[in-house]
KOLBA-152791 format. One record per atom (N, C-alpha, C, O, CB): residue in three letters; atom name; z, x, y. Coordinates in Angstrom, 1 decimal. Glycine has a CB too. Layout:
// KOLBA-152791
REC   residuo   atomo       c3       c1       c2
REC       ALA      CA        Z        X        Y
...
***
This chain:
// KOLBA-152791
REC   residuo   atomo       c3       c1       c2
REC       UNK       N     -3.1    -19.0    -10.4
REC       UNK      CA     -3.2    -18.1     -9.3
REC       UNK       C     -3.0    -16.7     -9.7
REC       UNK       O     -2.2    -16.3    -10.5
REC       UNK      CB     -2.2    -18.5     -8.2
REC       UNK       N     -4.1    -15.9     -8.8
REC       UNK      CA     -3.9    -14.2     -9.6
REC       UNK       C     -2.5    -13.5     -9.0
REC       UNK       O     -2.4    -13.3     -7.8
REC       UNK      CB     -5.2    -13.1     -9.1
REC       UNK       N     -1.8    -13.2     -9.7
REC       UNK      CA     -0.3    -12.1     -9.3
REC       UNK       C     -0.4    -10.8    -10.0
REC       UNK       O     -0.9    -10.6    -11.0
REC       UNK      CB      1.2    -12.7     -9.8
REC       UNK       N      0.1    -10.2     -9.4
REC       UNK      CA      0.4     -8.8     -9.5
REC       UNK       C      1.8     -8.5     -9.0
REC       UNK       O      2.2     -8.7     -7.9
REC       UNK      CB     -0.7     -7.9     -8.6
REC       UNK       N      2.6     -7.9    -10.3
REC       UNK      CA      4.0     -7.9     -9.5
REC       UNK       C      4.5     -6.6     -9.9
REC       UNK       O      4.7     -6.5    -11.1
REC       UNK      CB      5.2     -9.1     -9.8
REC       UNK       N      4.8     -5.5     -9.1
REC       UNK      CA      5.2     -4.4     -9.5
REC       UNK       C      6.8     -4.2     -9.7
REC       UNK       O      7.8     -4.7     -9.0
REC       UNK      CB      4.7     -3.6     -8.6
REC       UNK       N      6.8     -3.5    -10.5
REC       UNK      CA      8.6     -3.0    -10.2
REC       UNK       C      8.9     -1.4    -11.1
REC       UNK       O      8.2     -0.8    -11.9
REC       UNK      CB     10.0     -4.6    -11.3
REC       UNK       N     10.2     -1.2    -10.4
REC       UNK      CA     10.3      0.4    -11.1
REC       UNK       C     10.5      1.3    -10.1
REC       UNK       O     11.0      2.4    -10.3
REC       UNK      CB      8.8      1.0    -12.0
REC       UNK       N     10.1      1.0     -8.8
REC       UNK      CA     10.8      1.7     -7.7
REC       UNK       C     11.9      2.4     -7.5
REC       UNK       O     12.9      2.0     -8.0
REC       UNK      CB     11.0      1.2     -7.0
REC       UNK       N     12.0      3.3     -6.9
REC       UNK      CA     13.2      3.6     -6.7
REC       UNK       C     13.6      5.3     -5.7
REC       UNK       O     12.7      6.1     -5.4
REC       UNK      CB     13.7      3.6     -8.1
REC       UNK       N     14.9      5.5     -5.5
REC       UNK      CA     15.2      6.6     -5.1
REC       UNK       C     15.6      7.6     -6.5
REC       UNK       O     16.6      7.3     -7.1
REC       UNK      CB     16.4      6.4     -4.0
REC       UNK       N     14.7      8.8     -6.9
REC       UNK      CA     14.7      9.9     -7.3
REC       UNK       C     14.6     11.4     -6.7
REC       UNK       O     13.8     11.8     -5.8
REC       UNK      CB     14.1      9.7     -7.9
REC       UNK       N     15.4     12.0     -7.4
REC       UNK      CA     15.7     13.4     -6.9
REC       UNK       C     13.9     15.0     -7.1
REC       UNK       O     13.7     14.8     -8.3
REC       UNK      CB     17.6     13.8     -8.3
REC       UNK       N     13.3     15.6     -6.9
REC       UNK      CA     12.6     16.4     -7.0
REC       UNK       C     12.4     17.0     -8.6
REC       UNK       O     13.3     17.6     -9.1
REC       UNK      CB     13.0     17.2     -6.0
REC       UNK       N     11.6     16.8     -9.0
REC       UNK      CA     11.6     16.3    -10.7
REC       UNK       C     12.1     16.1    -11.6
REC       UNK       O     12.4     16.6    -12.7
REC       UNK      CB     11.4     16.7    -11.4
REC       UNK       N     12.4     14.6    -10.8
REC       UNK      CA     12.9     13.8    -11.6
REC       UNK       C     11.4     12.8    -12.0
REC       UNK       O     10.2     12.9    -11.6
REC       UNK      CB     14.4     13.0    -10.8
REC       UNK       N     12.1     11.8    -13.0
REC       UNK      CA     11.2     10.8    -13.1
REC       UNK       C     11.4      9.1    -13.2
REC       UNK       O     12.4      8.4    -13.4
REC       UNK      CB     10.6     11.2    -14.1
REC       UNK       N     10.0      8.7    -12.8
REC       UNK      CA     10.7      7.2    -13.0
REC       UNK       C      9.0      6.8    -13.5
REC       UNK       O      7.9      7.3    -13.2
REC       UNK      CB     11.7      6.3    -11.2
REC       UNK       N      9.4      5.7    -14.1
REC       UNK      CA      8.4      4.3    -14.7
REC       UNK       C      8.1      3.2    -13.9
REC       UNK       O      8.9      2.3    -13.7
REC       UNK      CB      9.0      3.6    -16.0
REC       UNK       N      6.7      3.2    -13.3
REC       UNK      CA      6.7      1.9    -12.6
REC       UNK       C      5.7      1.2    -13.3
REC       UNK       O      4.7      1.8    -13.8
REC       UNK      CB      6.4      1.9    -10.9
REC       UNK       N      5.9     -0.4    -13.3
REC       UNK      CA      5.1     -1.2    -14.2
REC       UNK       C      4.9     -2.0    -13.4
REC       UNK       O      5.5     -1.9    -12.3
REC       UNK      CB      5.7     -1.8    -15.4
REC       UNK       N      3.8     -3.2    -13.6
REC       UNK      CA      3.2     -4.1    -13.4
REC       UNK       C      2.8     -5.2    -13.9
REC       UNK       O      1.9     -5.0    -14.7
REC       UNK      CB      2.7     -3.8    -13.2
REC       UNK       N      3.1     -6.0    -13.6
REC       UNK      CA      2.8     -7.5    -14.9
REC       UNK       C      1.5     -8.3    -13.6
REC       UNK       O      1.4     -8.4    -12.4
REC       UNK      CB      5.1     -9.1    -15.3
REC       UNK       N      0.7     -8.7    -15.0
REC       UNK      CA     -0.2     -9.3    -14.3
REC       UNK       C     -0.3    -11.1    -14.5
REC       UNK       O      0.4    -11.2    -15.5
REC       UNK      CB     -1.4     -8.4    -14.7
REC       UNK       N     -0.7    -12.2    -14.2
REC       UNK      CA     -1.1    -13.3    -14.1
REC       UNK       C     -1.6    -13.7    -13.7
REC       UNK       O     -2.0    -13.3    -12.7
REC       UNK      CB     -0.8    -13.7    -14.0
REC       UNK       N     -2.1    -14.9    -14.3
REC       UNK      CA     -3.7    -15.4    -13.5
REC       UNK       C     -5.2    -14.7    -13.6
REC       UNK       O     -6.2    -15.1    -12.8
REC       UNK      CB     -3.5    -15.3    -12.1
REC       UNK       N     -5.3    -13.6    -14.7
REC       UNK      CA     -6.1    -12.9    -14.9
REC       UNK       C     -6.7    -12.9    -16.2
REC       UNK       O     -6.1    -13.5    -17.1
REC       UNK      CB     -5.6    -11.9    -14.7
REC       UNK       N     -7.5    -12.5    -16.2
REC       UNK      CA     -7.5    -12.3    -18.2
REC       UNK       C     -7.9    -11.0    -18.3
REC       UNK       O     -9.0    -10.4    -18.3
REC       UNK      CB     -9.0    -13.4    -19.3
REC       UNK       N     -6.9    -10.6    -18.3
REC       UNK      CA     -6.1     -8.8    -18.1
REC       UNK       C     -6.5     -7.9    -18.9
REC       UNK       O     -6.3     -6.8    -18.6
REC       UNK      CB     -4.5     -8.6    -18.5
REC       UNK       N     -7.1     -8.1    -20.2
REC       UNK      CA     -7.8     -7.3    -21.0
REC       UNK       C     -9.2     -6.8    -20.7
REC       UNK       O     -9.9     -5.9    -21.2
REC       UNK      CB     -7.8     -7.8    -22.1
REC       UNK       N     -9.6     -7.9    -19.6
REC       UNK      CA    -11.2     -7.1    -19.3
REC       UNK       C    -11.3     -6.7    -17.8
REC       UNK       O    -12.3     -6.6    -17.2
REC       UNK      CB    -12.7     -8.2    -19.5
REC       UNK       N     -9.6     -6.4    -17.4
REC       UNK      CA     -9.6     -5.8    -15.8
REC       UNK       C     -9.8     -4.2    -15.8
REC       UNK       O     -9.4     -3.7    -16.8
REC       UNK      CB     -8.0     -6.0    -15.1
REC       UNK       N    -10.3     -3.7    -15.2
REC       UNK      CA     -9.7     -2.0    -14.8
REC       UNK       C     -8.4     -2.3    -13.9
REC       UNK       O     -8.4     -3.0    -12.9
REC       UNK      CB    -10.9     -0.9    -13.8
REC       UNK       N     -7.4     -1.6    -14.4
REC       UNK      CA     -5.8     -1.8    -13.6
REC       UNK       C     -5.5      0.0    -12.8
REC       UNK       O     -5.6      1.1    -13.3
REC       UNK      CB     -4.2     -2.2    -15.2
REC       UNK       N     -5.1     -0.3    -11.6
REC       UNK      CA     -5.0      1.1    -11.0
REC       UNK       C     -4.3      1.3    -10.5
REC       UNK       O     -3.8      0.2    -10.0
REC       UNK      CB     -5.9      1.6    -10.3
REC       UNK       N     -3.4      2.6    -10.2
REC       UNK      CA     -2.4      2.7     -9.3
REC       UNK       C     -3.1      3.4     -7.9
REC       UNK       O     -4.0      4.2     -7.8
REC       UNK      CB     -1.1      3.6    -10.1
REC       UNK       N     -2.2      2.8     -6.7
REC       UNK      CA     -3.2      3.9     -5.1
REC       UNK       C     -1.3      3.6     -5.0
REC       UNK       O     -0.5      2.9     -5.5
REC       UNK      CB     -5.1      2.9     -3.1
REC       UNK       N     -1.4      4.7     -3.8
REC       UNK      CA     -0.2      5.2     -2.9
REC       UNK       C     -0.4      4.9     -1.7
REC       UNK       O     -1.5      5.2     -1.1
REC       UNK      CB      0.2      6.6     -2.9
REC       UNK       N      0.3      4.5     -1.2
REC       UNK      CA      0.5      4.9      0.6
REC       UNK       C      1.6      4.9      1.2
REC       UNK       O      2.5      4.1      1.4
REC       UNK      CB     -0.2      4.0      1.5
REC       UNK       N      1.2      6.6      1.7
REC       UNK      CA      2.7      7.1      3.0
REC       UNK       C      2.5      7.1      3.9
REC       UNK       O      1.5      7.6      4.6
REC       UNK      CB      3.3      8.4      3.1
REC       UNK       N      3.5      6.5      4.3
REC       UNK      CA      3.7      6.5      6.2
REC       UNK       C      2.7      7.0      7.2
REC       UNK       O      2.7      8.3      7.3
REC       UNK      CB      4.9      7.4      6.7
REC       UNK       N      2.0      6.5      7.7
REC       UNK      CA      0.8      7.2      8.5
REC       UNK       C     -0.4      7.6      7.9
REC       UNK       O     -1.3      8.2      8.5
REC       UNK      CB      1.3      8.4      9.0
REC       UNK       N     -0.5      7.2      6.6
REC       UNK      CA     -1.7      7.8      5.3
REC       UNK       C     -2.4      6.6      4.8
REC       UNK       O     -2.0      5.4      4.7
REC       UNK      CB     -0.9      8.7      3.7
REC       UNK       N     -3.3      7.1      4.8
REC       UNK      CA     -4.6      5.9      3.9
REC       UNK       C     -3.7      5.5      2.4
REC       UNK       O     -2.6      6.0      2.0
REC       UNK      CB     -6.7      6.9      3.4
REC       UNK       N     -4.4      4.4      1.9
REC       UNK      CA     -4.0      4.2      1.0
REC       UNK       C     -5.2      5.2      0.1
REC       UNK       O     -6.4      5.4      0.3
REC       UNK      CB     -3.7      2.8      0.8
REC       UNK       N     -4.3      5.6     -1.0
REC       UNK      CA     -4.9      6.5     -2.2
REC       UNK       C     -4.7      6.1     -3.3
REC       UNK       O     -3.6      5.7     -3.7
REC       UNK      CB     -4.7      7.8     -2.4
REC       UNK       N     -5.9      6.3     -4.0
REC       UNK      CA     -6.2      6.3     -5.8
REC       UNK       C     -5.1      7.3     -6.5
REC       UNK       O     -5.0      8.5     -6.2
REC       UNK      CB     -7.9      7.1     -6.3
REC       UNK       N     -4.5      6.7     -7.1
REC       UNK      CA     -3.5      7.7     -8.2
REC       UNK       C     -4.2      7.7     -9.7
REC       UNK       O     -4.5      8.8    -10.2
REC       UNK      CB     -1.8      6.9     -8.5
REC       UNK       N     -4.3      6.6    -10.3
REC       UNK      CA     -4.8      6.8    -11.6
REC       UNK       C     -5.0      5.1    -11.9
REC       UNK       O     -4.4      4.1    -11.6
REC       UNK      CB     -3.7      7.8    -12.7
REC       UNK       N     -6.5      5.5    -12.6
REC       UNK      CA     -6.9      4.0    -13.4
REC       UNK       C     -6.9      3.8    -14.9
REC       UNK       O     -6.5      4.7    -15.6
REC       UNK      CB     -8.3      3.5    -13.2
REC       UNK       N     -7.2      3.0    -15.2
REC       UNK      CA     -7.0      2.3    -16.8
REC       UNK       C     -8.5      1.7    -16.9
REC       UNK       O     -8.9      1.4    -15.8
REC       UNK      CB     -5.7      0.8    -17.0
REC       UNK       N     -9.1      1.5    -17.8
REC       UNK      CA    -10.4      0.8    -17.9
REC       UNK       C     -9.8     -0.2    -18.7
REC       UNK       O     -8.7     -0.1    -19.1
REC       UNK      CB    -11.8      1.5    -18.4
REC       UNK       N    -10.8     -1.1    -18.9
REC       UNK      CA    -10.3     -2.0    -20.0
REC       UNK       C    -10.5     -1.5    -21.7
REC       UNK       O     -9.9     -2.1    -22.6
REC       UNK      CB    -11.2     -3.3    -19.7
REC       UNK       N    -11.4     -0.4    -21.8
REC       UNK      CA    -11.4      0.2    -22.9
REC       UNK       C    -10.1      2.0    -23.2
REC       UNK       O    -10.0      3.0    -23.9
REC       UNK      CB    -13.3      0.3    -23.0
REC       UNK       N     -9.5      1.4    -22.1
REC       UNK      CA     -8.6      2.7    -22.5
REC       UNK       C     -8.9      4.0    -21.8
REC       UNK       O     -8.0      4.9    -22.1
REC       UNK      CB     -8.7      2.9    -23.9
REC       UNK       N    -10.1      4.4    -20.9
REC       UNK      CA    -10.4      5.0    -20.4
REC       UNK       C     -9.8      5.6    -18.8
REC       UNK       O     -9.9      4.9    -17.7
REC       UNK      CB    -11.3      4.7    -20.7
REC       UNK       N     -9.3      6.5    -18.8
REC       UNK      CA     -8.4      7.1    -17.6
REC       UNK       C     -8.9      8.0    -17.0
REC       UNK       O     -9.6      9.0    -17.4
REC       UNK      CB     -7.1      7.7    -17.9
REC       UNK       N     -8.4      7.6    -15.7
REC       UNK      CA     -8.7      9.0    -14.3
REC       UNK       C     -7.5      9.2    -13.4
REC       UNK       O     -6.9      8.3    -13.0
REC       UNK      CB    -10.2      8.6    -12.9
REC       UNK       N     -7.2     10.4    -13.3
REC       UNK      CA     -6.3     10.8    -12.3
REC       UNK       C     -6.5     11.6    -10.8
REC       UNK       O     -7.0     12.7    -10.9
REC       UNK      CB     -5.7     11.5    -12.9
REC       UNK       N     -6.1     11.3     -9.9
REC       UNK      CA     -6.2     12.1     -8.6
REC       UNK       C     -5.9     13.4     -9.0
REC       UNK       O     -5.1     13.5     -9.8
REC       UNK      CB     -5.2     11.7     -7.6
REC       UNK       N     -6.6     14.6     -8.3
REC       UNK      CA     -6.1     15.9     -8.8
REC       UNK       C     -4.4     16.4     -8.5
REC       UNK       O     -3.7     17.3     -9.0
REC       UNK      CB     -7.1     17.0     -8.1
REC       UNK       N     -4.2     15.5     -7.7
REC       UNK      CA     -3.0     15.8     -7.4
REC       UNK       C     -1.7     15.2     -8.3
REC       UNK       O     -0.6     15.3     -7.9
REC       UNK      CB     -2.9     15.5     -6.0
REC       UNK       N     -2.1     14.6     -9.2
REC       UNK      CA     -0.8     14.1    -10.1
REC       UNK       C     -1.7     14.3    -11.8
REC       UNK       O     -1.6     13.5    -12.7
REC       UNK      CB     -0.2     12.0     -9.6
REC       UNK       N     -2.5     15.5    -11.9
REC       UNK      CA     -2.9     15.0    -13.0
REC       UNK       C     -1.9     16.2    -13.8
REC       UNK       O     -1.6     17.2    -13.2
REC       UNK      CB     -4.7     15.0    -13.3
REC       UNK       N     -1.4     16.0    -14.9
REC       UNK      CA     -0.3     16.6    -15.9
REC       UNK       C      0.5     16.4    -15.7
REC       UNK       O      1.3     17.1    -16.1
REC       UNK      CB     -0.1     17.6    -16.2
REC       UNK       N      1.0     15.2    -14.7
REC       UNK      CA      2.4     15.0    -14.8
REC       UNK       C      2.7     13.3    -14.4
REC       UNK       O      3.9     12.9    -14.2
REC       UNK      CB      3.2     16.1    -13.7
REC       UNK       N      1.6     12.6    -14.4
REC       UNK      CA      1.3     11.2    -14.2
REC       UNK       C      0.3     10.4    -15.3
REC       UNK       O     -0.9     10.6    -15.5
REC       UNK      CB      0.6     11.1    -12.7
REC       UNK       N      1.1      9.6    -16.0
REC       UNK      CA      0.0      9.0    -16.7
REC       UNK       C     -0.1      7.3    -16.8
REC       UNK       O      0.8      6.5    -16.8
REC       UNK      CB      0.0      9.5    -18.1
REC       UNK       N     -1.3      6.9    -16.9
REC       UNK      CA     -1.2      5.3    -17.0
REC       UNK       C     -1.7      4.8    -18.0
REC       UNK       O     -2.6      5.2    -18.7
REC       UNK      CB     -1.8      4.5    -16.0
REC       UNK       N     -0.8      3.7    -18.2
REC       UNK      CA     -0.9      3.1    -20.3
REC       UNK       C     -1.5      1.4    -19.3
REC       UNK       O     -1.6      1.0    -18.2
REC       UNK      CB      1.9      3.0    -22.0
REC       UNK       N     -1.7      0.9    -20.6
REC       UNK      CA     -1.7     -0.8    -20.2
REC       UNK       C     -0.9     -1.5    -21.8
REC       UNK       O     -0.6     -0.7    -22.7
REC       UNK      CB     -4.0     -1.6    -19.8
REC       UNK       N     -0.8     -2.3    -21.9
REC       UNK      CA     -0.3     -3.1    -22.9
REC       UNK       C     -1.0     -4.3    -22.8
REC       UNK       O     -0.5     -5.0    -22.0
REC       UNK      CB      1.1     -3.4    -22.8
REC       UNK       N     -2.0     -4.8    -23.3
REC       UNK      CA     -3.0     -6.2    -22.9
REC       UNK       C     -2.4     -7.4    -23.7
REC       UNK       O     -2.7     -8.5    -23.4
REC       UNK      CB     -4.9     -6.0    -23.5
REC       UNK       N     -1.6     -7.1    -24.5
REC       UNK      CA     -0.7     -7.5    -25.3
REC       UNK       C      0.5     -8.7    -24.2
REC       UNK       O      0.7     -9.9    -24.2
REC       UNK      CB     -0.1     -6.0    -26.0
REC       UNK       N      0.9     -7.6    -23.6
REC       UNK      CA      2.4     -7.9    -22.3
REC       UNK       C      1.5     -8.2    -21.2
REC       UNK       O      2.1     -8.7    -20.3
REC       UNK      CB      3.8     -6.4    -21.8
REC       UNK       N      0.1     -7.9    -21.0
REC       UNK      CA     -0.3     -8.2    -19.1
REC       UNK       C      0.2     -7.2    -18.4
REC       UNK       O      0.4     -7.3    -17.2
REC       UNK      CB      0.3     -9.6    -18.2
REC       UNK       N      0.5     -6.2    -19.1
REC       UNK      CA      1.1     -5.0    -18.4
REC       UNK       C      0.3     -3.9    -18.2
REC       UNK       O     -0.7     -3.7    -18.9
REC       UNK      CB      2.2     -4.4    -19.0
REC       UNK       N      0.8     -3.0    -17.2
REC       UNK      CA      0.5     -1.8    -16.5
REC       UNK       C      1.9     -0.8    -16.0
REC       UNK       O      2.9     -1.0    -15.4
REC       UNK      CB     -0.4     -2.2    -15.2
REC       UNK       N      1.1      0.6    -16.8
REC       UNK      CA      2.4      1.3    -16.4
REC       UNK       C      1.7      2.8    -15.9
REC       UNK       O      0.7      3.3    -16.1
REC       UNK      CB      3.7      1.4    -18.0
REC       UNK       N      3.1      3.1    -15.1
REC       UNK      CA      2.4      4.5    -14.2
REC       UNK       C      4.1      5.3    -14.8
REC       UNK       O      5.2      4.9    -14.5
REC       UNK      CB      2.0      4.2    -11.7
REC       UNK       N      3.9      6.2    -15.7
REC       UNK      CA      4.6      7.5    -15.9
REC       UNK       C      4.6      8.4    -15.3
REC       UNK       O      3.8      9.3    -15.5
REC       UNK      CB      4.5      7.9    -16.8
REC       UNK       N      5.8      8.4    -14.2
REC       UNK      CA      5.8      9.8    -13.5
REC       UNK       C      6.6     10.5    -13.4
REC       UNK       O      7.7     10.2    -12.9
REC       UNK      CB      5.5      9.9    -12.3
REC       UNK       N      6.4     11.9    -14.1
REC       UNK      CA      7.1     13.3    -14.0
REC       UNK       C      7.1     14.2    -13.6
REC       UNK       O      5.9     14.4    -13.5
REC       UNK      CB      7.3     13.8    -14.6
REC       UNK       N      8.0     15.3    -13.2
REC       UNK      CA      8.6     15.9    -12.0
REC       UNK       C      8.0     15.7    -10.8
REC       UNK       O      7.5     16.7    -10.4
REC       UNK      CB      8.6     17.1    -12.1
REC       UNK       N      8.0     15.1    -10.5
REC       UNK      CA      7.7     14.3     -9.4
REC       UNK       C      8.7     15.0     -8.0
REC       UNK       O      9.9     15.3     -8.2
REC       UNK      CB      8.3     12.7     -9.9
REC       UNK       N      8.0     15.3     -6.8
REC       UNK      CA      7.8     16.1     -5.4
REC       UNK       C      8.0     15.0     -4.4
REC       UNK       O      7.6     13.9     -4.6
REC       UNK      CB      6.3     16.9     -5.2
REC       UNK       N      8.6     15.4     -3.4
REC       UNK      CA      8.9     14.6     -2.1
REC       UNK       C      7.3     14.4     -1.6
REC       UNK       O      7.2     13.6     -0.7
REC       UNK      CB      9.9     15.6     -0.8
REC       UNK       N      6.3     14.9     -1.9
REC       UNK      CA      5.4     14.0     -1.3
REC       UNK       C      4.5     13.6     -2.1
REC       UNK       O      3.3     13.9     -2.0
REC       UNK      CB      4.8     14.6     -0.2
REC       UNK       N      5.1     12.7     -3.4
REC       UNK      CA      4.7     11.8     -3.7
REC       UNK       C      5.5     10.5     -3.8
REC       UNK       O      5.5      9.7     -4.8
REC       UNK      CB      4.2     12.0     -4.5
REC       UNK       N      6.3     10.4     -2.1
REC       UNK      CA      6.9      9.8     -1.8
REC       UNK       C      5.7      8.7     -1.1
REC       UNK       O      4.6      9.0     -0.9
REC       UNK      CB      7.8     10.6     -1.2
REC       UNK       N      6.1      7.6     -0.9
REC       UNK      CA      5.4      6.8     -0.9
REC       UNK       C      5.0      5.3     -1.5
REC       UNK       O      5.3      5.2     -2.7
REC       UNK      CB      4.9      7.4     -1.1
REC       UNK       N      4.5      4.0     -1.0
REC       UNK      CA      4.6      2.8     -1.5
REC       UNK       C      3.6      2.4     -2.7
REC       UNK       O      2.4      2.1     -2.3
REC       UNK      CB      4.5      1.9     -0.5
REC       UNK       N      3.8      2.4     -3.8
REC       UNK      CA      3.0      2.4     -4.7
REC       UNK       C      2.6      1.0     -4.9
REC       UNK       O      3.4      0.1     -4.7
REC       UNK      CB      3.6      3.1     -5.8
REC       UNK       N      1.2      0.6     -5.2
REC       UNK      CA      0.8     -0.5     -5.3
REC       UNK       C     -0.4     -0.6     -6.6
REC       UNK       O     -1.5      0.0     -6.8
REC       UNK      CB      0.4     -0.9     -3.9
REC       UNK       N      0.2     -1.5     -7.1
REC       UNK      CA     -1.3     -2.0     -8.5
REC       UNK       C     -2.2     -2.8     -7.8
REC       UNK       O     -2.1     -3.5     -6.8
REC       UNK      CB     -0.8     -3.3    -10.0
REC       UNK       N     -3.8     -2.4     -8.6
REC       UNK      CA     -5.0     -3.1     -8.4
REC       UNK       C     -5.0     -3.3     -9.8
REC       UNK       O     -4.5     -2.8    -10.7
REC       UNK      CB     -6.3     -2.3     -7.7
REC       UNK       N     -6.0     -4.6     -9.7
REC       UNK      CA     -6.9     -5.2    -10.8
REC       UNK       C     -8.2     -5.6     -9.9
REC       UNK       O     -8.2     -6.3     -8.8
REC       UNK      CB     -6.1     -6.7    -11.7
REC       UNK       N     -9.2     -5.1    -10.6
REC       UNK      CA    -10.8     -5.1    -10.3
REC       UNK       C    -11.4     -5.4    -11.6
REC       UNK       O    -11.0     -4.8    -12.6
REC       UNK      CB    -11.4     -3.8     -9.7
REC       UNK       N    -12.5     -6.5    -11.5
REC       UNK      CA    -13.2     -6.5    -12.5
REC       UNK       C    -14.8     -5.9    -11.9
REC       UNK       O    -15.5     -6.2    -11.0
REC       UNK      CB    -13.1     -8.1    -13.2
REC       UNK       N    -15.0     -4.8    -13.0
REC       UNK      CA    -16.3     -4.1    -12.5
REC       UNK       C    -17.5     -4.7    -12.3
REC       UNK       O    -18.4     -4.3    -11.5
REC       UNK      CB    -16.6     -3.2    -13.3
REC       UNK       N    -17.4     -5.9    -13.0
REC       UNK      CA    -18.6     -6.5    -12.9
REC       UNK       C    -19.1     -7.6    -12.1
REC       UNK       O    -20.1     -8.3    -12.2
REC       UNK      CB    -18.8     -6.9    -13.9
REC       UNK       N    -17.6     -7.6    -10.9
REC       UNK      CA    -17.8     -8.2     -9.5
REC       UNK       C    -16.5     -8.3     -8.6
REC       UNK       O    -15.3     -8.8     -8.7
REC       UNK      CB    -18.5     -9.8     -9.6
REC       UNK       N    -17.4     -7.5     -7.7
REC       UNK      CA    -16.2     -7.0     -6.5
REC       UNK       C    -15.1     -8.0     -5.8
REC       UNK       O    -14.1     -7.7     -5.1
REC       UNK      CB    -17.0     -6.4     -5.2
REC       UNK       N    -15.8     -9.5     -6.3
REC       UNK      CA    -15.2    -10.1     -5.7
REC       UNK       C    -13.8    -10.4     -6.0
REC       UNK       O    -12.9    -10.8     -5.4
REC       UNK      CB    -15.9    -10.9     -5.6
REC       UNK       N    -13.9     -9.9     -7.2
REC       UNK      CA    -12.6    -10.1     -8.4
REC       UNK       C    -11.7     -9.0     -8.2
REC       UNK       O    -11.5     -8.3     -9.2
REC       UNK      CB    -13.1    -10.1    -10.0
REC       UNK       N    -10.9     -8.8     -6.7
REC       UNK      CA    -10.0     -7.4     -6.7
REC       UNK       C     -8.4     -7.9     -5.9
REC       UNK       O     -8.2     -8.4     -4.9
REC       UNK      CB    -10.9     -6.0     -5.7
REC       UNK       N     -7.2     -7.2     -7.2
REC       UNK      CA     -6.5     -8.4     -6.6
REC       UNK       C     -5.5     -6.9     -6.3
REC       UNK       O     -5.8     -5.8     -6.8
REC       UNK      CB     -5.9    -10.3     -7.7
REC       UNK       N     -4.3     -7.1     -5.4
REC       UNK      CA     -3.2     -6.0     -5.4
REC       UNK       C     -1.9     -6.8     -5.4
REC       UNK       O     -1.8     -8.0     -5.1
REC       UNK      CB     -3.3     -4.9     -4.1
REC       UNK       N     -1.0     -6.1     -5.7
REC       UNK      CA      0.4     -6.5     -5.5
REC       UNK       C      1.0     -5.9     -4.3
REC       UNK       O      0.7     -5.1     -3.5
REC       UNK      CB      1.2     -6.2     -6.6
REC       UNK       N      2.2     -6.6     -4.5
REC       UNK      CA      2.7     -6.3     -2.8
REC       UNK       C      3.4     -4.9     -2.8
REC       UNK       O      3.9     -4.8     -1.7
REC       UNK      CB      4.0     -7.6     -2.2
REC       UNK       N      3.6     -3.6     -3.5
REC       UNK      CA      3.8     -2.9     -3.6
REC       UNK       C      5.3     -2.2     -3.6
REC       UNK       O      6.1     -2.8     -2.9
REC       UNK      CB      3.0     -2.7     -3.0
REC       UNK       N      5.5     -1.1     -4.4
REC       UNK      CA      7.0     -0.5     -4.4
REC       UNK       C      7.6      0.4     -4.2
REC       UNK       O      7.2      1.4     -4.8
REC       UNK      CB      7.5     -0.5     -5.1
REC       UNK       N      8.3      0.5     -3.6
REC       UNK      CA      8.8      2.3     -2.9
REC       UNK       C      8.9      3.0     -3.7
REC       UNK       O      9.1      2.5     -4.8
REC       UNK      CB     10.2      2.6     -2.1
REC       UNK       N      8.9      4.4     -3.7
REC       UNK      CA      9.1      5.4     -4.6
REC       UNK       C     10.0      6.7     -3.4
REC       UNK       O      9.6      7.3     -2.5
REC       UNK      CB      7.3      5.9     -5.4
REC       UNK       N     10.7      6.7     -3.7
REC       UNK      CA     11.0      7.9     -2.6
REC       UNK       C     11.6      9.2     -3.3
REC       UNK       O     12.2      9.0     -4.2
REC       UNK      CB     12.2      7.4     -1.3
REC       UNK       N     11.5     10.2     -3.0
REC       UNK      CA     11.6     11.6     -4.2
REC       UNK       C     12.6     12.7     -2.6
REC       UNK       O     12.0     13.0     -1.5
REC       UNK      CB      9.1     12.6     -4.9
REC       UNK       N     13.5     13.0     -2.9
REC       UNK      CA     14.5     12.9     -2.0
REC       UNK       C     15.3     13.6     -2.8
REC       UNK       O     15.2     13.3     -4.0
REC       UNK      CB     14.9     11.6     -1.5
REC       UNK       N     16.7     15.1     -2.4
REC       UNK      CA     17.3     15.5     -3.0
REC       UNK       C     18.7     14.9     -2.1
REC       UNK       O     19.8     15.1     -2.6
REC       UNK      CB     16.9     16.7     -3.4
***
């Protein structure tokens, strides 16, 4: 069965930083694109940044130089590095896995707080 389990949440102070990861299962994780989206209170969910399966990255304009995403295909992992980090990228962070080559194949995890708070 496909899982997605995030962790790395947490309460941080206005640039500060924190590491949220993602372990994947039930996948065969090296030929996923893995992505981070956000969603705050009252807000759509949004694209933060993806991973291709060849290593290739995009970032929302609003976190690019201070957010980055690695994968480990190695561990089934996904990681979102975020630094100095602002109260409004406060918000529930959640992993995707999509395989491009059919939509049907799009899984998320149940998602993790992030809250940026002095």
């Amino acid at each position: 069965q496909e899982r997605l389990v995030e962790s790395g949440g947490g309460l941080v102070q206005p640039g500060g930083s924190l590491t949220l990861s993602c372990a994947a299962s039930g996948i065969t994780f090296s030929i996923y694109t893995m992505g981070w989206y956000h969603q705050a209170p009252g807000n759509q969910r949004e694209l933060v940044a993806t991973i291709t399966s060849s290593g290739s990255t995009a970032y929302a304009d609003s976190v690019k130089g201070r957010f980055t995403i690695s994968r480990d295909n190695a561990k089934n992992t996904v990681y979102l590095q975020m630094n100095s980090l602002k109260p409004e990228d406060t918000a529930v962070y959640y992993c995707n896995a999509r395989y491009p080559g059919n939509a049907r194949y799009n899984y998320w995890g149940q998602g993790t707080q992030v809250t940026v708070s002095s």
